[in-house]
C-alpha positions as semicolon CSV with decimal commas, in nm:
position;residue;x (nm);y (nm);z (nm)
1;X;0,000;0,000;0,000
2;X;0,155;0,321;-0,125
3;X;0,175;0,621;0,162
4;X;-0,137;0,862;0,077
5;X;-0,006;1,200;0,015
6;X;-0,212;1,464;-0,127
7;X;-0,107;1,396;-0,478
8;X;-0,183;1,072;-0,480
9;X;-0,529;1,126;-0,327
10;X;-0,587;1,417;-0,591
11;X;-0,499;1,194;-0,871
12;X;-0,763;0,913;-0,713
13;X;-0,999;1,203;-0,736
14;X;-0,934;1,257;-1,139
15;X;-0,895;0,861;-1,178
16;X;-1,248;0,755;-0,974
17;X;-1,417;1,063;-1,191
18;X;-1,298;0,953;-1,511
19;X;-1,386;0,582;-1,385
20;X;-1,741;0,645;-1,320
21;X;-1,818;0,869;-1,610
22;X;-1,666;0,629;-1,861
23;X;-1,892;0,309;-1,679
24;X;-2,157;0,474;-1,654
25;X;-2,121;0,564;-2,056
26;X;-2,076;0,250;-2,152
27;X;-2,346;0,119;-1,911
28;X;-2,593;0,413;-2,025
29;X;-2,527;0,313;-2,423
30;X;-2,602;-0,042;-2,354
31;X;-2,947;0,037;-2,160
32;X;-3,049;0,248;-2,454
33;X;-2,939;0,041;-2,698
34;X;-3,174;-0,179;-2,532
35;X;-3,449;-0,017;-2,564
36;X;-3,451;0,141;-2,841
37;X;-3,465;-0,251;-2,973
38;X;-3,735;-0,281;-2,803
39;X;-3,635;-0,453;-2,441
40;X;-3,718;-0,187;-2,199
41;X;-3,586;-0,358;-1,867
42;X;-3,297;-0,156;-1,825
43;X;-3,504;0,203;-1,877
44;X;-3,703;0,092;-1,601
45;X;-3,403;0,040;-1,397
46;X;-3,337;0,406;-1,447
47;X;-2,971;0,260;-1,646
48;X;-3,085;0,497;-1,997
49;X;-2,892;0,796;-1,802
50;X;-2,571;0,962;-1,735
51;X;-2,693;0,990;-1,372
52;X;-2,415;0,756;-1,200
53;X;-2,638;0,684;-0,927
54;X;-2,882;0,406;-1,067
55;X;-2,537;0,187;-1,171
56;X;-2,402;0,289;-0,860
57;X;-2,730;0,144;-0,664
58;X;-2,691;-0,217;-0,935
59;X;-2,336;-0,254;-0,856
60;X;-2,195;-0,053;-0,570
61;X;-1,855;-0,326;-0,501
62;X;-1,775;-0,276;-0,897
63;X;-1,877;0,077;-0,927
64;X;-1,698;0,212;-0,535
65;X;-1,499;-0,043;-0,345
66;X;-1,332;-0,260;-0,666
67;X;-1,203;0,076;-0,812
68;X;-1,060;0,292;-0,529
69;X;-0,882;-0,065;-0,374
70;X;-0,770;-0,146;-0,670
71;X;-0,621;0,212;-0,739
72;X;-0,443;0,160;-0,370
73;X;-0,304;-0,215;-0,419
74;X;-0,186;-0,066;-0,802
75;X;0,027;0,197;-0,623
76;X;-0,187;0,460;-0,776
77;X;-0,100;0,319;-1,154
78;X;-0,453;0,190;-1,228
79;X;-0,822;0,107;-1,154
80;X;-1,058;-0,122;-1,236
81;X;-1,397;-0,258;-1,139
82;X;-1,737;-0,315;-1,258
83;X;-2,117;-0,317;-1,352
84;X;-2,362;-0,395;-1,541
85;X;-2,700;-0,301;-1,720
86;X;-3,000;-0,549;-1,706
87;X;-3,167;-0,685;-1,985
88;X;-3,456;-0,964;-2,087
89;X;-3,266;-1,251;-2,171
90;X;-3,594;-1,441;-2,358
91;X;-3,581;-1,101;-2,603
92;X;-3,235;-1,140;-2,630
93;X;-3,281;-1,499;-2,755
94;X;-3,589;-1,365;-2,948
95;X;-3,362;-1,106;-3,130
96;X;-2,996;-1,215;-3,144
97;X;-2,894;-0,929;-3,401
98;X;-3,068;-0,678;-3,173
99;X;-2,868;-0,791;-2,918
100;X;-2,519;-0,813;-3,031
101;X;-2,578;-0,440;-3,101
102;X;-2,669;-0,381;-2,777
103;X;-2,347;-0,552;-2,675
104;X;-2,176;-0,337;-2,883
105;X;-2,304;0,000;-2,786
106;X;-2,124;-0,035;-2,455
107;X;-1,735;-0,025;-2,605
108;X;-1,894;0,227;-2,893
109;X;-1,922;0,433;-2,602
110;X;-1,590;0,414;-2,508
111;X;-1,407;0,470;-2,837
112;X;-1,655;0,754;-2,827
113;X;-1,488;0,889;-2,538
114;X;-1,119;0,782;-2,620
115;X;-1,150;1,031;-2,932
116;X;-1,288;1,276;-2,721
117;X;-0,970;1,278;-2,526
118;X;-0,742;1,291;-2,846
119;X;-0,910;1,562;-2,944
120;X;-0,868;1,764;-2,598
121;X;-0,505;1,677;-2,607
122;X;-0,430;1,769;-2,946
123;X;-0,640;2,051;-2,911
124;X;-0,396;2,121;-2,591
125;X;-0,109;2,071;-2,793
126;X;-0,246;2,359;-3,066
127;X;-0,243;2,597;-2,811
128;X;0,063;2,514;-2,674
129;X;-0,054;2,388;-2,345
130;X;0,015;2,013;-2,374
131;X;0,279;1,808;-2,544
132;X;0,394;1,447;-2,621
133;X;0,593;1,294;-2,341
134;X;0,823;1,150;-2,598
135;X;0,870;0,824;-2,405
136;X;0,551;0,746;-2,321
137;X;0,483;0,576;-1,949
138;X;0,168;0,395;-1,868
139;X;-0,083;0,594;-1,811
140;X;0,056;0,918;-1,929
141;X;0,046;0,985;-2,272
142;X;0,047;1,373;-2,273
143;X;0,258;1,664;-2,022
144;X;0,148;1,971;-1,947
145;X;0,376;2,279;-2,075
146;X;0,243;2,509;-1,800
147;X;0,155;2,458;-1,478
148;X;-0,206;2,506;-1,516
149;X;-0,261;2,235;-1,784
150;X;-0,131;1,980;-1,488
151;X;-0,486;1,889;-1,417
152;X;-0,614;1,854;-1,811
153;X;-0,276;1,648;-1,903
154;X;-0,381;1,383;-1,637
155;X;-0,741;1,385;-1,677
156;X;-0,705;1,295;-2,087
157;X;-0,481;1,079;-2,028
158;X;-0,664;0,884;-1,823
159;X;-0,998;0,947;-2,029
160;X;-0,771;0,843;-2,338
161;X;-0,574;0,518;-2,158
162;X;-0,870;0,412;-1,957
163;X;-1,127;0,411;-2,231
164;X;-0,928;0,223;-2,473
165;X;-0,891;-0,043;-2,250
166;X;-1,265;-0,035;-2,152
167;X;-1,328;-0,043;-2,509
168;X;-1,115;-0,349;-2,639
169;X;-1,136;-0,540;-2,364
170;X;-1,458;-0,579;-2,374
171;X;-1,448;-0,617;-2,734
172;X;-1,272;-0,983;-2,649
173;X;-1,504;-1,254;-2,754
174;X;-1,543;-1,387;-2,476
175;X;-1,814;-1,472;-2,214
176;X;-1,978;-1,247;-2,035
177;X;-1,806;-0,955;-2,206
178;X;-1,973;-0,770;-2,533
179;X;-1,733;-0,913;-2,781
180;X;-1,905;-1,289;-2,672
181;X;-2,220;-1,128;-2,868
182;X;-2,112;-0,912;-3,083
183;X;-1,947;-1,207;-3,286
184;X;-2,295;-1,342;-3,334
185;X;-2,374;-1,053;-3,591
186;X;-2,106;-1,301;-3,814
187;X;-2,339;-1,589;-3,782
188;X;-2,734;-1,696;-3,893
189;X;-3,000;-1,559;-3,650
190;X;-3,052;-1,902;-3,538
191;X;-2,706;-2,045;-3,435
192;X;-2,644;-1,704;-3,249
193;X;-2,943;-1,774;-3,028
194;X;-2,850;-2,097;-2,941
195;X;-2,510;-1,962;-2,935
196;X;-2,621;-1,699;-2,683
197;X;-2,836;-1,930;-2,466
198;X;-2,562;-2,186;-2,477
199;X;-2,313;-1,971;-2,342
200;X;-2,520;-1,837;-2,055
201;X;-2,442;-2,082;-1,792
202;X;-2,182;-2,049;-1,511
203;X;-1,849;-2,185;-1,608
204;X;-1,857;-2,084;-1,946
205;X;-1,897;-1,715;-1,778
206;X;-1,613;-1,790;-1,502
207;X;-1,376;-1,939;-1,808
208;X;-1,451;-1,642;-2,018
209;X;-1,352;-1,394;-1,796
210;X;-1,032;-1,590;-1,709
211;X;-0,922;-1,618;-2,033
212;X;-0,981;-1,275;-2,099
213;X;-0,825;-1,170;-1,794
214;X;-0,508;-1,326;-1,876
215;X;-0,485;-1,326;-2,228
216;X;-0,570;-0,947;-2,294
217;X;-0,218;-0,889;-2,108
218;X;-0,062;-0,986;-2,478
219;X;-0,282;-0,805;-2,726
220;X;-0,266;-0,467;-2,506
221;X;0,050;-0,403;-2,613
222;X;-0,001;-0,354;-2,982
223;X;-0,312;-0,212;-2,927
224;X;-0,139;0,058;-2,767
225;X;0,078;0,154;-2,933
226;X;-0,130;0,150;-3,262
227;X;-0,335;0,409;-3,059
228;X;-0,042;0,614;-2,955
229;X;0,135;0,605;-3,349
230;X;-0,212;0,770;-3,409
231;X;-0,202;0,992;-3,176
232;X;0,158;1,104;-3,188
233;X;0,314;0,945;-3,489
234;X;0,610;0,764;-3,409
235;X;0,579;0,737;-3,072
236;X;0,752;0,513;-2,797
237;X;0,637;0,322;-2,518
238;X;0,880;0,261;-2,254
């Protein structure tokens, strides 16, 4: 456990903000997505909002205690938690397409959000307020040129890191993450929902997430730095 200065405990501040709005995006895109094909459980779960509270209320460990523990044990490198939007699994099976693009709404959001944050930065950088690193260290991937840009350098680059790994991780096609039913947009209406139902059960979610967990670790790396080459072309990550 890291000693908690006041730096640290700011930048917890701009990591749990930039946390919650970006789960609560993804969470919010997936509810509406939802219903506007036509399953409106999540809506009535109050989910189809940018309101934090109602995903905060579904999953308080994944959306409070995961994340600002995790930040701790990382040494103040990282966070990470969870939550979730409900949905009608017999429409679902009903309306596999619909589905997968409700699956799929979630890491939209993020990529949303990610290009939101290259814009701010290379906005930053037009008017000379931001700049490239040039060695680029996890999480960081823009400085501040004057001291009053500290704030806006660390908030996009978390905005910019943390989304893209919200984003393609849960683009993995596995179970339960939205990648699992996205893939079923490649195959007939019918094998998807048996695909979907199939899938549903326990230890397929358990294995899914472990094999996610662990094998993400060796596709992050090129994914990164494809996302930094656009951002700042020919960057390095050290």
């Amino acid at each position: 456990m890291p000693n908690v200065t006041p730096e640290l405990l700011a930048l917890c501040v701009i990591w749990y903000i930039v946390f919650l709005f970006s789960t609560t995006c993804h969470e919010a895109a997936h509810a509406l997505a939802a219903k506007l094909g036509g399953d409106p459980t999540a809506y009535y779960g109050g989910q189809v909002s940018l309101n934090p509270l109602p995903h905060i209320q579904r999953a308080p460990v994944g959306m409070v205690a995961a994340p600002l523990i995790s930040f701790f044990l990382q040494q103040g490198t990282w966070m990470i938690g969870w939550a979730s939007a409900p949905y009608d699994a017999g429409w679902a099976d009903r309306y596999p397409r619909r589905a997968a693009w409700m699956s799929l709404a979630g890491p939209a959001a993020n990529f949303a959000l990610m290009l939101a944050a290259a814009a701010g930065i290379r906005i930053g950088m037009a008017l000379g307020y931001l700049d490239s690193p040039g060695v680029i260290r996890f999480p960081m991937v823009t400085v501040a040129t004057q001291p009053e840009a500290e704030f806006a350098a660390t908030f996009l680059s978390v905005m910019f890191v943390l989304n893209l790994v919200l984003g393609t991780f849960n683009l993995l096609p596995a179970p339960p993450l939205d990648g699992h039913a996205g893939i079923t947009l490649l195959m007939p209406e019918r094998t998807a929902a048996r695909f979907l139902d199939a899938t549903r059960e326990g230890p397929y979610q358990v294995a899914g997430l472990i094999v996610a967990w662990y094998g993400y670790g060796y596709v992050f790396r090129p994914i990164f730095l494809t996302a930094l080459n656009l951002l700042y072309p020919g960057a390095s990550y050290g």
